[in-house]
N, C-alpha and C positions, 0 to 999 in steps of 0.2 A: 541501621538500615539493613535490609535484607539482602543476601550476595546477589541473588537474582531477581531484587526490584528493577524496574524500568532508570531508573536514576542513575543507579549502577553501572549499568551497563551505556548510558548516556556517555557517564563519566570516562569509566575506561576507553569506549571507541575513542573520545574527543581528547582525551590525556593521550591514547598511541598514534591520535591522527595529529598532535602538537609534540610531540616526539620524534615521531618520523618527519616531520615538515623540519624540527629545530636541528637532526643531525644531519641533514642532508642540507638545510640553510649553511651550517656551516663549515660542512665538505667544501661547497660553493664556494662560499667568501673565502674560504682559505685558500682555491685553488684561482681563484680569478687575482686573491692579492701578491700571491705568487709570482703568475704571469705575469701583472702590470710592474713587478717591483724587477722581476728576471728582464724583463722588456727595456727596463730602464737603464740598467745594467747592461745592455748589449747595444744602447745606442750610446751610452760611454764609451764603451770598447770600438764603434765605428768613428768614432770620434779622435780616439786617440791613434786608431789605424790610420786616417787620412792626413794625420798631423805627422805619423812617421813616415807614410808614403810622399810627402810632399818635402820631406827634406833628405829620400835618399836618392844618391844618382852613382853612375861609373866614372870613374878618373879616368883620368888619360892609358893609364897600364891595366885597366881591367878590372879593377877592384871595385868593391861595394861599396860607396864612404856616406857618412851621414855629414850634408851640411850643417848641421848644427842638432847634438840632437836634443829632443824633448826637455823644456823646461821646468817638469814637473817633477816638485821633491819627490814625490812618492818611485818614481825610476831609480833615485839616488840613492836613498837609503835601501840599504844591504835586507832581502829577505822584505821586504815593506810588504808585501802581494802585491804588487806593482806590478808586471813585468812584461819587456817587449824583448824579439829576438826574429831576424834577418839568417834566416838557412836557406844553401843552395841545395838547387833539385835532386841531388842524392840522398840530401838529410844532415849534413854538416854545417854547423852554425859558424856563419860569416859575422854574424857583430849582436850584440846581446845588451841588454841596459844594466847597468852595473847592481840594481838592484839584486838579479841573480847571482850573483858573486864567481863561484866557477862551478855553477850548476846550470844544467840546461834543458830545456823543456822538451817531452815527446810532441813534436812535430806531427799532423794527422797529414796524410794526403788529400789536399783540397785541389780542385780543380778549376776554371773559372769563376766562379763565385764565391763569395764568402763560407765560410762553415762556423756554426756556433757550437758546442757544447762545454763538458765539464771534466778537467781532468784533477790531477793528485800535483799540488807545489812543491817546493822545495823541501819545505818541512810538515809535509803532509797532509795541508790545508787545502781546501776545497778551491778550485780556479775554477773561472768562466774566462773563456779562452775565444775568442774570434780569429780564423785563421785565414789568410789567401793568398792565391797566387798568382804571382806580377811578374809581367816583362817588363825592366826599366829598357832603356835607350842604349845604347851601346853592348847591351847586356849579352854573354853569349848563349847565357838557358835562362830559363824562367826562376824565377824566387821564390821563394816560400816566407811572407809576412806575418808574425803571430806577437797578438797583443792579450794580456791577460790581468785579471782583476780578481783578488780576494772575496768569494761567495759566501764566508762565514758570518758577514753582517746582515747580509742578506734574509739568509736562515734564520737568522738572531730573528728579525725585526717580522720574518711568515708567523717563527712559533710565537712569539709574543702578539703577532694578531688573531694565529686564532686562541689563544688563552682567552684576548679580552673580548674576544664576539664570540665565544663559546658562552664566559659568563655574562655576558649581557643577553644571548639568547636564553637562557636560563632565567633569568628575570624576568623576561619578555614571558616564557614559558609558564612561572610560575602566578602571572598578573592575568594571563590566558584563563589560565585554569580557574583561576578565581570567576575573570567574567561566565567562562562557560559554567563555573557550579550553580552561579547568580542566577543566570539566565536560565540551566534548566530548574531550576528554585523555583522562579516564576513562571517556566513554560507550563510547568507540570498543574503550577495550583487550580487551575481550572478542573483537573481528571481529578486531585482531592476534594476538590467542593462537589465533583460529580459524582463519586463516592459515597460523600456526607451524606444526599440526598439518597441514594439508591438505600442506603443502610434506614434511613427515616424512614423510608414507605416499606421497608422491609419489617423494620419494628410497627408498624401501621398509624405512624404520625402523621404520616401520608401519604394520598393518593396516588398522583400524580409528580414529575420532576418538574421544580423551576426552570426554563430551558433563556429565560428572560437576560439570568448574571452569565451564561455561559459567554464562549468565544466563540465568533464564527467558525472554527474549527471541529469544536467540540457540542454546538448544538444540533448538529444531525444527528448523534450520536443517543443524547438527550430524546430527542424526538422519537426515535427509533426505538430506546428505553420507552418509552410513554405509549407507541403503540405495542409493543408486546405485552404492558401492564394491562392493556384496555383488551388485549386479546385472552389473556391469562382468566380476567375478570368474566369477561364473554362466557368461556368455556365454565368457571365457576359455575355463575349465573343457569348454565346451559343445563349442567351435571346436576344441580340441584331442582333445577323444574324437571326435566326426565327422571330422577328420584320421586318425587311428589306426584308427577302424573303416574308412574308407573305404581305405586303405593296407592293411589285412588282408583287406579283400573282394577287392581288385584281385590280391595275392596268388594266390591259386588258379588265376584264368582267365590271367594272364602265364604262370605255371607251364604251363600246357596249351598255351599257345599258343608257346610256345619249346619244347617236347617237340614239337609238330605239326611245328613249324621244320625240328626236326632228322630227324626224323622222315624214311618213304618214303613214306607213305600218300597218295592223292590226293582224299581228303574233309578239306582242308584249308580248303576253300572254307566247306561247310558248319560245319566247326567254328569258322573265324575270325567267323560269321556270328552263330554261337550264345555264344562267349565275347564279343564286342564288344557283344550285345543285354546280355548278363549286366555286361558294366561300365559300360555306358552306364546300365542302373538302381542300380547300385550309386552313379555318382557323384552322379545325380539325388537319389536319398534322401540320403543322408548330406550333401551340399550344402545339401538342405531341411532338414536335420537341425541345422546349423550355422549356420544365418539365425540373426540374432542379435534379442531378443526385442522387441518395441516395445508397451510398456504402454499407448500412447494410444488402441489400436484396441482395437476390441469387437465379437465376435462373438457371435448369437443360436444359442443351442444343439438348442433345437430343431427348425429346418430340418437341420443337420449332423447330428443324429441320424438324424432321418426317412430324408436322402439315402444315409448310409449301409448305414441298415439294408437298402434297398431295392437300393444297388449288392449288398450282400452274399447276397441272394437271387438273383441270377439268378449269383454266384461258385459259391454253393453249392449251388444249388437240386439239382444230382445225390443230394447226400447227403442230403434227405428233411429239413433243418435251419430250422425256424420263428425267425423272429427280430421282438422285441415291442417298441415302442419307448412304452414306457410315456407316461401323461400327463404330459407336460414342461410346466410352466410357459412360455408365448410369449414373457414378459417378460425369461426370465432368461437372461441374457448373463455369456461369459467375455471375461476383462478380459486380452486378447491376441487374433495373428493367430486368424483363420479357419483357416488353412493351419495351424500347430502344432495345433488343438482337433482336426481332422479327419486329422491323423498317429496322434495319441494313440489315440483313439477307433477309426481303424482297425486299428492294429496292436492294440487290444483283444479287437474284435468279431472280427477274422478270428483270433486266436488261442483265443479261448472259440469258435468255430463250427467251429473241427480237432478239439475236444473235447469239443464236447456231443451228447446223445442225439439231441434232439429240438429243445430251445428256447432260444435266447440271450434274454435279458431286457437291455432298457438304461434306465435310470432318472437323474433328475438334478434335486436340490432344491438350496435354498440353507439352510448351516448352520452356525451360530456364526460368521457373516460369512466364510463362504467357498464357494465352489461345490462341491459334490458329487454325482459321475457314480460310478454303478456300473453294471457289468457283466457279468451273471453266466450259466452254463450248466447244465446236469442231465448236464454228465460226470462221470466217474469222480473226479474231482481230484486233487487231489497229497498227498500225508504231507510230516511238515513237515521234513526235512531236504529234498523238493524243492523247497520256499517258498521256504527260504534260497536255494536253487543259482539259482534260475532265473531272478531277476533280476540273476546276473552277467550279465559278457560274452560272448557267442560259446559261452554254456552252452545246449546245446538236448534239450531232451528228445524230441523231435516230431522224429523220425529219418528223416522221408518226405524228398524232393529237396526244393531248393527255399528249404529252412528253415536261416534264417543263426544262429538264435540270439542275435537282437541285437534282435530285437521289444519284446520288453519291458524289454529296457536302453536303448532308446532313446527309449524312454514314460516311463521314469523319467527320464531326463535330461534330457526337453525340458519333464516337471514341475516338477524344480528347476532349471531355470536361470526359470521364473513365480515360484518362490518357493513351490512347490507341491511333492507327494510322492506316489509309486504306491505302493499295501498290495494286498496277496493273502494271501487266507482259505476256507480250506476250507467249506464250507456244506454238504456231506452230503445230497444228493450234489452234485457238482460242485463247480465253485469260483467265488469272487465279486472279481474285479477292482475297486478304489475310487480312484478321481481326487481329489485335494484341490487345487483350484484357485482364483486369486484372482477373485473375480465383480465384475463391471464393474457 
């Protein structure tokens, strides 16, 4: 595997994030079984406290005496961690359980209530000690009552749990990691089969991606792949007919200009001047023509409209030709270059303004989420075997100079390489041009 495949990096985050969850699980458990066992341990200790305070009282002369004390061996045997001890309020021990032998415990100063913590035994062992202070009845100061309990078992029985839930999380840890290898094993296989595919259509086995075996997660992804194929394809498609038309324009004027060659004539000048203007716009259109499309830009349709209509008034203006640029939406925008909307658009309006009476119309809403520009004139218009013809190539019906017959082949072409489509329709009279384009 790769150090910086996606798998990888899977693994490592979900191993540090089962890491840090398992040393912190048993920070936890260690410190909670701590308290509940320390806990248990200090309700012994109040236990055995209530048991010495209920058997000590003052005799008749002032002294401290235990009516009977404590029946628990563990008081009796010498050093046991056992140990309870009766000091008055200076810190001088009044009666002791024989377990201390002639050793005596530090005394903390407690005040009405109880005090728990941990001191140093006789022979060095860890005590948990419960201390307080009581006025018995007769009594002439207060007491000091301290009862204490051997904590090395204790400790024993923390470290031995967390030994064994350390390695049980560790098991847990390693059965973890197992599921998550599994699980991203199978997350992933869908981005390998998505793969498999992009490398087939890349070898040219195929078109298009199955997007059918994906997972709802991973078929937009697919889909998204399939239209950039269709786009990639578009622009192909696009760059090789702008090659070919632009290779058939240049046709004609070489032809004239190798006839001039051979030629005697000495208006060679003037003609070299005239066929070199006529391929110098040939290669400029067809070059604009073959720009390849970028969905990111957006252009506003109705300045483009406006500026057109307005250049094509002072093209036309001899021929007495009104042209109307209906209310356009400000808002609405085509979802490509400025430069393709305004090829389109021209090569429409100057083609309905060679064939209208009077008035070109150009209109443009948004419909069924897509943008639609029409374009229409009050000419004669066409029967419909000329519909069909006229959006081939290098078909022209408009027999004046000038006219390549590639106008509105190349209005359709730079529609569908948007993902868009030109329709032409008779409307009686004249005819109505319609744009389907994607709106930004």
């Amino acid at each position: 595997m790769k150090p910086g495949s996606l798998r990888n990096r899977l693994l490592l985050a979900g191993g540090l994030g089962l890491l840090l969850v398992t040393v912190l699980a048993s920070a936890l458990l260690g410190h909670l079984f701590e308290r509940a066992t320390r806990d248990s341990l200090d309700a012994m200790l109040e236990q055995d406290l209530l048991t010495l305070l209920a058997q000590a009282e003052v005799d008749a002369d002032g002294r401290v005496v235990l009516r009977q004390e404590p029946n628990d061996a563990r008081f009796q045997r010498v050093f046991s961690g056992a140990y309870w001890q009766v000091s008055a309020a200076d810190g001088s021990v009044l009666l002791q359980s024989r377990s201390l032998w002639d050793q005596t415990l530090p005394m903390p100063i407690v005040g009405g209530e109880s005090m728990a913590g941990d001191i140093q035994g006789p022979l060095q062992q860890p005590l948990r000690v419960l201390a307080r202070q009581v006025r018995l009845p007769r009594a002439q100061a207060p007491l000091q009552v301290l009862v204490a309990l051997d904590r090395s078992d204790l400790q024993a029985q923390v470290a031995q749990f967390r030994q064994r839930s350390a390695l049980a999380l560790a098991v847990l840890v390693a059965a973890w990691l197992a599921v998550l290898a599994t699980q991203i094993h199978f997350g992933l296989r869908p981005l390998r089969r998505l793969g498999r595919q992009v490398e087939t259509v890349r070898r040219g086995e195929a078109h298009h991606i199955d997007t059918a075996g994906l997972s709802a997660e991973i078929a937009p992804l697919g889909d998204e792949l399939n239209a950039l194929l269709d786009h990639h394809q578009r622009m192909v498609a696009r760059a090789r007919t702008s090659a070919q038309d632009l290779a058939h324009a240049l046709k004609t004027p070489l032809s004239v200009l190798a006839a001039e060659a051979d030629g005697a004539g000495g208006s060679w000048r003037a003609t070299l001047r005239e066929q070199g203007k006529r391929m110098q716009g040939s290669i400029d259109r067809y070059l604009a023509a073959g720009l390849a499309v970028d969905h990111r830009k957006r252009a506003s349709v109705a300045p483009v409209v406006q500026t057109l209509c307005q250049l094509m008034e002072r093209v036309h203006g001899d021929g007495d030709v009104h042209f109307h640029a209906d209310m356009i939406d400000p808002a609405l925008q085509f979802a490509g270059d400025a430069a393709d909307l305004e090829e389109m658009l021209g090569n429409l309006i100057d083609n309905a303004a060679k064939w209208a009476g009077r008035d070109v119309h150009v209109s443009a809403r948004r419909d069924a989420g897509q943008l639609c520009i029409t374009v229409s004139d009050d000419g004669p218009g066409l029967d419909a075997a000329q519909l069909q013809r006229v959006l081939q190539r290098g078909v022209r019906l408009d027999q004046r100079e000038g006219s390549s017959g590639l106008g509105l082949a190349i209005v359709g072409d730079i529609a569908a390489s948007h993902g868009g489509r030109l329709a032409l329709e008779n409307t009686q009279p004249g005819m109505r041009a319609t744009l389907w384009l994607p709106v930004g």
